[in-house]
C-alpha positions, 0 to 999 in steps of 0.5 A: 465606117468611112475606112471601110467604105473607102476601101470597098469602093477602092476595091469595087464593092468586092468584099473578098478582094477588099479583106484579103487585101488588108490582111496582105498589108498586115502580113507585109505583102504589097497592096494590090490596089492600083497596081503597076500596069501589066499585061493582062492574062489572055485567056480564052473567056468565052470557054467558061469551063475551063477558066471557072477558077481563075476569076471567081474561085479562090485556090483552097476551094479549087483544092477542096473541088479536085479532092472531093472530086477526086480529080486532077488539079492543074495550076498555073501561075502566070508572070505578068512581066515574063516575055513568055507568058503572052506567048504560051497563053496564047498560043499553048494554053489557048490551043483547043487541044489543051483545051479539050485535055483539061476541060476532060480530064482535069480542074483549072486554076490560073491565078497572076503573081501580082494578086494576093492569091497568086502570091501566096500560091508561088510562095508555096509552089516556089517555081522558078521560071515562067510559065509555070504549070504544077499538077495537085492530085490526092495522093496518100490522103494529101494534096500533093505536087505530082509534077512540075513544068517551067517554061515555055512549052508547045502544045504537044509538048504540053498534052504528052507532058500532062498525060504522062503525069496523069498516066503515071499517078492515075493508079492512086486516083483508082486506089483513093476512089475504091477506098472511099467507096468502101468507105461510103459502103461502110457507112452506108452499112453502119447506117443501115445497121443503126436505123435497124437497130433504132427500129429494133429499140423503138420496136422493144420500147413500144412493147416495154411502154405497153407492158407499162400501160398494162400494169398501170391499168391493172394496179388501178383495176385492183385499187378500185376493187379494193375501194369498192371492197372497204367501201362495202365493208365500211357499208355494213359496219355503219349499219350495224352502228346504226342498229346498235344505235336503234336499240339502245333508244328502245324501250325494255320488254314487257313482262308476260303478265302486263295487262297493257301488252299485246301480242 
């Protein structure tokens, strides 16, 4: 518990941050705990849209938004040590320009090398230089790198770049959404037939369970009728019993002729 503790406070109580850290130790990645002084990544904070990723989501969920969004992801790696990496956060990818293009048009996710999530991203993209941007987009049911930009790049140079990726693969975007409408319609479909088929099974069990309830009361309607029949029967065999009885106890006739007899 003290580890654990410690750990925590070193990482400022962030849970996440704490975890991540440890299995990047155990996977042989250094420690992002005190790291060597850096210039920090400038971005333009104020603009919460388009910098929603970098701090408080991490790059398989940002995937996860921009493929069940059907959207274009743009990732960008950022160089803490390379002398351009400064210059194009502040004067490319600040430009209200860019700005605007991908807060309309596309997802964000900035992420500096020396953190855990942005190593594991660069040793999958594999970039060379920096700045590095990448373009992700779903393409043939996988998320995929449509385009790749290294180096220092002006902002119009950027917007025409990013608009010439996005114009070239926007057909598979088209073709993903229509294909997952139809899909949606298709199990929209497929419910609406189950729920008519449900309907139409529980409308045959309410007629089945009457039909039930139907024999059950008329199989307990003649049972009772046989009841009262041999009870009835029963009735009369008693009596006679009983008649045969009575006239066991009585005495013989008179003769015709007896004096004591009367008629």
């Amino acid at each position: 518990m003290d580890q654990c503790r410690h750990t925590l406070e070193q990482h400022n109580w962030n849970i996440e941050a704490a975890v991540q850290d440890r299995l990047n130790e155990q996977e042989g990645v250094p420690s992002v705990f005190n790291p060597p002084p850096s210039r920090p990544l400038q971005v333009n904070t104020a603009d919460h849209r388009i910098y929603s990723y970098v701090v408080s989501r991490p790059q398989p969920r940002a995937l996860n938004d921009a493929k069940r969004e059907l959207r274009f992801l743009l990732v960008y790696l950022h160089g803490d040590d390379h002398q351009d990496s400064d210059e194009f956060c502040r004067n490319t990818l600040c430009a209200p320009e860019v700005i605007s293009l991908i807060n309309t048009r596309m997802l964000f996710w900035a992420c500096s090398t020396n953190k855990p999530e942005g190593y594991r991203v660069s040793q999958a993209l594999r970039e060379n230089t920096y700045p590095f941007l990448a373009m992700i987009m779903l393409k043939d049911r996988r998320m995929t790198v449509v385009g790749r930009l290294e180096g220092l790049i002006q902002p119009d140079d950027l917007i025409n770049q990013l608009t010439f990726i996005m114009d070239a693969n926007q057909t598979y975007l088209v073709s993903e959404r229509l294909e997952r409408e139809e899909r949606n319609q298709t199990q929209v479909l497929r419910q609406q037939q189950d729920e008519a088929y449900l309907a139409s099974l529980r409308a045959d069990q309410e007629k089945e369970r009457k039909k039930r309830e139907e024999r059950e009361r008329k199989r307990r309607k003649e049972e009772e009728v046989q009841q009262q029949k041999l009870a009835e029967e029963r009735r009369r065999q008693n009596l006679q019993e009983e008649k045969e009885r009575k006239l066991e106890c009585l005495p013989p006739e008179p003769s015709a002729d007896d004096p004591e007899s009367v008629k």
